[in-house]
C-alpha positions as CSV (number, residue, x, y, z in Angstrom):
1,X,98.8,69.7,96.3
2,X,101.6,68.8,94.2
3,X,105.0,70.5,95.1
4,X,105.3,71.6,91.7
5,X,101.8,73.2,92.2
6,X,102.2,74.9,95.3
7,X,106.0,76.3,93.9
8,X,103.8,78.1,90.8
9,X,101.4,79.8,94.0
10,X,104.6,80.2,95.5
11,X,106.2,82.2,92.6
12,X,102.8,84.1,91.8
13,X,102.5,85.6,95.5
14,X,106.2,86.5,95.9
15,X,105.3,88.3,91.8
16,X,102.2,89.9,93.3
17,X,104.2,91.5,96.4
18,X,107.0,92.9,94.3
19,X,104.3,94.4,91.5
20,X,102.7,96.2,94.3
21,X,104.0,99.9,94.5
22,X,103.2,103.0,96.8
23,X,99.6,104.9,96.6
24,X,99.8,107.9,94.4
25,X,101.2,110.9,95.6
26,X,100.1,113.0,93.3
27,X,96.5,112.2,93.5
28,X,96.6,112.8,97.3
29,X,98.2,116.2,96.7
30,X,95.3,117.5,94.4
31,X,93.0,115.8,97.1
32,X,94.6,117.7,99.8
33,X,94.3,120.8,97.4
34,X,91.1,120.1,97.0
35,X,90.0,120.0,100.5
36,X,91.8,123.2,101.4
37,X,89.9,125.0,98.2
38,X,86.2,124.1,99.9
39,X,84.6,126.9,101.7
40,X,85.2,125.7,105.3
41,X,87.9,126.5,107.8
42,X,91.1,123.9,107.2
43,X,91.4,120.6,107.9
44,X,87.7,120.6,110.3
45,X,86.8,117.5,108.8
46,X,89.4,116.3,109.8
47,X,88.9,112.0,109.5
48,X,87.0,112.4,106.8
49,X,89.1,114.7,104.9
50,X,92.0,111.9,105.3
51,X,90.3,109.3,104.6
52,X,89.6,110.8,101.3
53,X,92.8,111.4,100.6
54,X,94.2,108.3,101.5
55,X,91.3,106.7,99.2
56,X,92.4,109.3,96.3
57,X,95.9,107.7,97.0
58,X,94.6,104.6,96.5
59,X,92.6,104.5,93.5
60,X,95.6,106.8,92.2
61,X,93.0,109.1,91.2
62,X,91.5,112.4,92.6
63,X,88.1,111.4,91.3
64,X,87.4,109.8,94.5
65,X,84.8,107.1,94.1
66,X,82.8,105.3,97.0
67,X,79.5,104.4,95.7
68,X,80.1,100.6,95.4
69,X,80.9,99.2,98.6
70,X,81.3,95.7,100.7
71,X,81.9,93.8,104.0
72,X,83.9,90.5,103.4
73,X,83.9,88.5,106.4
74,X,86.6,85.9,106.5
75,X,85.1,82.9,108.1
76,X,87.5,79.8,109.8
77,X,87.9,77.7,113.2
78,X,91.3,77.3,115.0
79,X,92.1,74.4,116.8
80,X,93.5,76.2,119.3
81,X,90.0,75.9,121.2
82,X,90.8,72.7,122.6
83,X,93.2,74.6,125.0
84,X,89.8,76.1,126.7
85,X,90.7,80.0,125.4
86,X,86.8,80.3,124.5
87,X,84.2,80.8,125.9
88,X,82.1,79.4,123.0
89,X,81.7,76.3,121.1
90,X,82.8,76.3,117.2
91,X,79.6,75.3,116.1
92,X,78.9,79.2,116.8
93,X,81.4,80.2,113.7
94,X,79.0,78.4,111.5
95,X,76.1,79.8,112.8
96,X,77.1,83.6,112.5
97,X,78.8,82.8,109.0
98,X,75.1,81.6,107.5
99,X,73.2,84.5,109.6
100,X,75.6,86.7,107.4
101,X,73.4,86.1,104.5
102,X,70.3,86.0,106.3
103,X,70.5,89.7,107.8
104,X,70.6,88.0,111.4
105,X,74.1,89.1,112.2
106,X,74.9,92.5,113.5
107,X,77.3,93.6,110.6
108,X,74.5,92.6,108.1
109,X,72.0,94.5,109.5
110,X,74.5,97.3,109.4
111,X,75.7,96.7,105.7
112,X,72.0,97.0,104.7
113,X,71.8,100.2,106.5
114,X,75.3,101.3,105.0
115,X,73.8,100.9,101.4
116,X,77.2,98.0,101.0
117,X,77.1,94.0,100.1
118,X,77.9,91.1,102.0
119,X,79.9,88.3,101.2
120,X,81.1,86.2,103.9
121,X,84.0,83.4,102.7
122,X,84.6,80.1,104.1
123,X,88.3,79.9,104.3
124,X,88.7,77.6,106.7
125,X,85.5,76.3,109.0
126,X,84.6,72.9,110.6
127,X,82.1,72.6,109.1
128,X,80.2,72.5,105.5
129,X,77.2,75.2,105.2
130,X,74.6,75.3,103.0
131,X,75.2,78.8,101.5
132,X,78.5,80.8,102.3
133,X,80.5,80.4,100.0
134,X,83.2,78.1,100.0
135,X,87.1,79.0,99.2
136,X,88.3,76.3,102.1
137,X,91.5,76.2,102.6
138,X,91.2,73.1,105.2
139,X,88.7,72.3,107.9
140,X,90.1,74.3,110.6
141,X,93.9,74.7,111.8
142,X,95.6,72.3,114.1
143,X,96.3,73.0,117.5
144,X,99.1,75.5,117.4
145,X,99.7,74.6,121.6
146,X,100.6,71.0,120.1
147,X,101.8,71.9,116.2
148,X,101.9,74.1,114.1
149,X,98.6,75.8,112.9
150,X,98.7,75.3,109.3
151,X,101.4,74.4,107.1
152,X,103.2,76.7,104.7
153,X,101.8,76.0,101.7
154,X,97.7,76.2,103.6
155,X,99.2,80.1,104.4
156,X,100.4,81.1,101.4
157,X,97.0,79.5,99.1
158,X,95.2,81.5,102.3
159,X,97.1,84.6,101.4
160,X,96.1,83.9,97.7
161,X,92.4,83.6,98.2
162,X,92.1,87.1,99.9
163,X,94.1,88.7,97.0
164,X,92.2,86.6,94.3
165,X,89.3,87.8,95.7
166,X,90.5,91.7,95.9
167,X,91.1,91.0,92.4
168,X,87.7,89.9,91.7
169,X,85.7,92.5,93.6
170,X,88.2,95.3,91.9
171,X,86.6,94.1,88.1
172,X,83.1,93.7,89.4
173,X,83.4,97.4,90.4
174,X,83.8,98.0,93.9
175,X,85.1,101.2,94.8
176,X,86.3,100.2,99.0
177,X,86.2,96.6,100.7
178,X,85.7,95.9,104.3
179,X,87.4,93.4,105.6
180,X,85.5,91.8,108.7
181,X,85.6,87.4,110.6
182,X,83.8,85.2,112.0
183,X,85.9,82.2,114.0
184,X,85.7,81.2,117.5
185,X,88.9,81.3,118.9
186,X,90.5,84.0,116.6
187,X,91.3,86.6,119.4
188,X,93.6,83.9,120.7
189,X,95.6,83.4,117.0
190,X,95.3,87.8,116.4
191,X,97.0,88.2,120.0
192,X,100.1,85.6,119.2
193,X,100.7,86.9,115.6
194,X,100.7,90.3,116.9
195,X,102.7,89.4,119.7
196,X,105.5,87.4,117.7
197,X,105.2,90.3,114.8
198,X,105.5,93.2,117.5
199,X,108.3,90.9,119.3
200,X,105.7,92.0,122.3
201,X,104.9,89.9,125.2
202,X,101.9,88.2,125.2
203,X,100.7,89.6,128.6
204,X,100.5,92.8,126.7
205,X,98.5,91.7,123.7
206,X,96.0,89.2,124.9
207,X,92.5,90.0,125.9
208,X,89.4,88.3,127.4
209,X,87.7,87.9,123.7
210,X,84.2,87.4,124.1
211,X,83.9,87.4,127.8
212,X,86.7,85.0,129.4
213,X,87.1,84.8,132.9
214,X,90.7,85.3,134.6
215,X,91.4,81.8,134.8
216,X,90.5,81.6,131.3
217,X,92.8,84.7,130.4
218,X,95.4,83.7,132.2
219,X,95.4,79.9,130.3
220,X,95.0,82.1,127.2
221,X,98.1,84.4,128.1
222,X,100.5,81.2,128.7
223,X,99.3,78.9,125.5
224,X,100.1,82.0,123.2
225,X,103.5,82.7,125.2
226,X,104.8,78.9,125.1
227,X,104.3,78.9,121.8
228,X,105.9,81.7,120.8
229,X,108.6,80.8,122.8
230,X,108.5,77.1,121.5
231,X,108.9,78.2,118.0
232,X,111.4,81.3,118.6
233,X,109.0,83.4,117.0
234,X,110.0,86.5,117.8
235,X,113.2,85.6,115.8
236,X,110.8,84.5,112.7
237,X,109.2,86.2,109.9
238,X,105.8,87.1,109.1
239,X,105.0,84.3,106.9
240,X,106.3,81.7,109.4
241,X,104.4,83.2,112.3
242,X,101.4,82.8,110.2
243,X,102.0,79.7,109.9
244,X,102.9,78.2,113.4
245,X,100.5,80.5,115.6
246,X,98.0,82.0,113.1
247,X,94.3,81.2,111.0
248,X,93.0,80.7,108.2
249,X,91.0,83.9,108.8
250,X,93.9,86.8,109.7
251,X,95.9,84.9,106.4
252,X,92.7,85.5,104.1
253,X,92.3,89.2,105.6
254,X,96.1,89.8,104.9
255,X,95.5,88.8,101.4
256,X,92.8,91.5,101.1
257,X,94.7,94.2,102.0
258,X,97.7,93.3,100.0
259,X,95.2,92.2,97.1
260,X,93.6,96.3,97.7
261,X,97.0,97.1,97.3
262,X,98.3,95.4,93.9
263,X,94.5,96.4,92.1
264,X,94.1,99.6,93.5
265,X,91.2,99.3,95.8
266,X,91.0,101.2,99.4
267,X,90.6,98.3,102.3
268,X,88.8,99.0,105.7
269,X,90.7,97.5,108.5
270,X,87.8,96.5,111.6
271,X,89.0,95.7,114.8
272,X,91.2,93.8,116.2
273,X,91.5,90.5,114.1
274,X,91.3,92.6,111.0
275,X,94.4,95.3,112.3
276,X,96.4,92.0,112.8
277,X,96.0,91.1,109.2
278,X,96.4,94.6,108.2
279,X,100.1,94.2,110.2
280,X,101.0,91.2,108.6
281,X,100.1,92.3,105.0
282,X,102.0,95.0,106.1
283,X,105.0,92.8,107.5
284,X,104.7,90.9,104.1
285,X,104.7,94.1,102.2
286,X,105.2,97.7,103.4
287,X,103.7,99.8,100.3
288,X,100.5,97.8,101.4
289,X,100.0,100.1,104.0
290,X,99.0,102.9,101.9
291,X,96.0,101.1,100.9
292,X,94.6,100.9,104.0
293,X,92.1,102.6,106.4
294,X,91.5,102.2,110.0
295,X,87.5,102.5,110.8
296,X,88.2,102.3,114.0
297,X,89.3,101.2,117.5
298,X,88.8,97.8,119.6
299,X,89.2,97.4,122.8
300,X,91.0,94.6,123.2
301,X,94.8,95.4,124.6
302,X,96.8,95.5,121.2
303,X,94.5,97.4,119.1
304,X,95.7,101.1,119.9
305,X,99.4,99.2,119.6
306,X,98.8,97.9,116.1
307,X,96.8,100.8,114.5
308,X,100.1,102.9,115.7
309,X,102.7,100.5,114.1
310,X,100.7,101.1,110.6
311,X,100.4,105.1,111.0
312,X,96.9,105.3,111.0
313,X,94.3,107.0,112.9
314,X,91.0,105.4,113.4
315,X,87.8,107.2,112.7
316,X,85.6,105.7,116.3
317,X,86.1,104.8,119.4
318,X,83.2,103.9,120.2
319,X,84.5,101.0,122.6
320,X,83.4,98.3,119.7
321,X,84.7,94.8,120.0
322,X,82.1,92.9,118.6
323,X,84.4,92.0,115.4
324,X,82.3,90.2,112.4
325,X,83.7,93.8,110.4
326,X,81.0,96.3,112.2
327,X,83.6,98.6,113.2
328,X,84.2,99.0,109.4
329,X,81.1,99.1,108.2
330,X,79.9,102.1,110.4
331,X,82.6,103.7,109.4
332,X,80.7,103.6,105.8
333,X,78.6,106.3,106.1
334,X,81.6,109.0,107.1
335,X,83.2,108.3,104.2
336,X,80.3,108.7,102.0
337,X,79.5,112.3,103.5
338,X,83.2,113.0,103.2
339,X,83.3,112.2,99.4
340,X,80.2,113.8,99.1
341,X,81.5,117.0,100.9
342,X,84.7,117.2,98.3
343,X,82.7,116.6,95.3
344,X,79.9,118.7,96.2
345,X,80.8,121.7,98.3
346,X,81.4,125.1,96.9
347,X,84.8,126.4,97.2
348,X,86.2,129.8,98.1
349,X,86.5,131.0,94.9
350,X,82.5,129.9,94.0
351,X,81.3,132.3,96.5
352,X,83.5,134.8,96.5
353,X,85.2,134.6,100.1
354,X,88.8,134.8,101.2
355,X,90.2,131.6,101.7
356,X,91.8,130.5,105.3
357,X,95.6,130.1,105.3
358,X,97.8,127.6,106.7
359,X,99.3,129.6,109.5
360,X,102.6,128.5,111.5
């Protein structure tokens, strides 16, 4: 790309992080109004009644809408594989990514019993598939143990495909996106962005993934810590991380949230990969927080540290790590009875009962 090019995608994503502003106060409060007007002791819905909120705040409406959901799985490989921090191939990424559209996949299966779509995104895979659909940003990062994973022009286009996307999905209708991945070797690139973002040491935030063995923990432990230590990156800001340690996949799920955030649509953070690109969009832009709602909790080490850093309470903990953007998607069907609940249920007035009151 031309430098000329990449300064105009330069200029539009620093426009689009400034033009984004804090949910709407005011439609929570009416929410919360709402909610303590239905015939039911307060707050005993508790989840659900926030997450409401938090998606009245978002629309900057109290007319809540959910009807029209989806699961966008960000799909990329990471060089960083070659360092042996996997305990699979990356011909897998491909194979989950096309399963995706096949209803083979676990978070498919679970979209189609969630009543949402499916659109998986290749942002950044090895490899040419016949039907996801292709936004590539390159094929695969480099080796971020040797270089630097992606340069900064590949993050910030990344970054711009996620929010072009939010964009999109806001004008074909859809009322909350999911954000969800598919890339072998992404636990690795989630623990050292968290890491360098949380200036946290890499001991702390690194897990076994899919099913590493000590050794293979302990290799990925010391390739995340050299280079963060290589690159000063806990010195750095978010964008550079990105760039030196991260993929293709946390940059596009970044650019969902902070894409939710400039149009107005409520984004579903999964599990761990997704809560890292919920942090940096939040890094990148604070106000994108309040667009934002944890479904729930991974287990991998840094999960419960992230979802604290943003404020936000996750709905399960269920002791899910299978990624692919299950966690969100089960949260689906809470949020569905929850809007149903506070369009639907009578309030204290309709039947003629005392209402509680908020006692200190």
């Amino acid at each position: 790309m031309k430098e000329t090019q990449f300064n105009q995608i330069e200029t539009q994503f620093s426009q689009i992080l400034e033009s984004i502003t804090p949910g709407d106060a005011a439609a929570a409060e009416v929410s919360r109004k709402r909610w303590d007007s239905i015939a039911k002791p307060l707050h005993s819905l508790g989840w659900l009644e926030e997450a409401v909120t938090r998606i009245a705040a978002a629309q900057h409406s109290p007319d809540v809408r959910t009807a029209k959901k989806i699961l966008v799985p960000m799909c990329a490989d990471n060089g960083i594989v070659e360092e042996g921090v996997t305990q699979t191939g990356q011909e897998v990424t491909a194979i989950v990514a096309e399963n995706f559209l096949d209803e083979k996949s676990c978070a498919a299966i679970m979209c189609t019993l969630a009543g949402a779509d499916i659109r998986p995104i290749d942002i950044g895979m090895v490899v040419d598939t016949p039907h996801v659909e292709k936004r590539k940003i390159a094929y695969g990062t480099k080796n971020f143990a040797k270089e630097p994973a992606m340069t900064r022009e590949e993050a910030v286009r990344a970054l711009m495909t996620g929010i072009t996307l939010a964009g999109e999905l806001k004008e074909q209708g859809y009322d909350l996106i999911a954000t969800g991945e598919m890339g072998i070797g992404n636990t690795t690139t989630s623990s050292a962005v968290a890491s360098a973002l949380l200036h946290v040491p890499a001991v702390e935030m690194t897990g076994r993934g899919a099913g590493l063995s000590t050794d293979g923990l302990n290799t990925k432990i010391r390739v995340i810590q050299e280079a963060i230590d290589r690159w000063n990156l806990y010195e750095q800001d978010a964008l550079t991380i990105l760039t030196d340690v991260g993929g293709f996949d946390i940059a596009g799920i970044a650019g969902l949230f902070l894409g939710g955030a400039a149009y107005h649509v409520p984004v579903l953070i999964d599990g761990f990969i997704s809560s890292v690109g919920a942090l940096l969009a939040a890094h990148l832009c604070p106000a994108a927080k309040d667009y934002m709602l944890a479904s729930h909790v991974s287990k991998e080490p840094a999960a419960r540290r992230i979802l604290k850093e943003l404020g936000l309470e996750p709905a399960l903990d269920a002791g899910m790590c299978l990624g692919e953007g299950s966690g969100a998607v089960a949260a689906f069907p809470l949020i569905d009875m929850g809007a149903e609940i506070y369009h639907r249920m009578s309030t204290f007035d309709q039947i003629q009962v005392e209402a509680y009151q908020e006692l200190v």
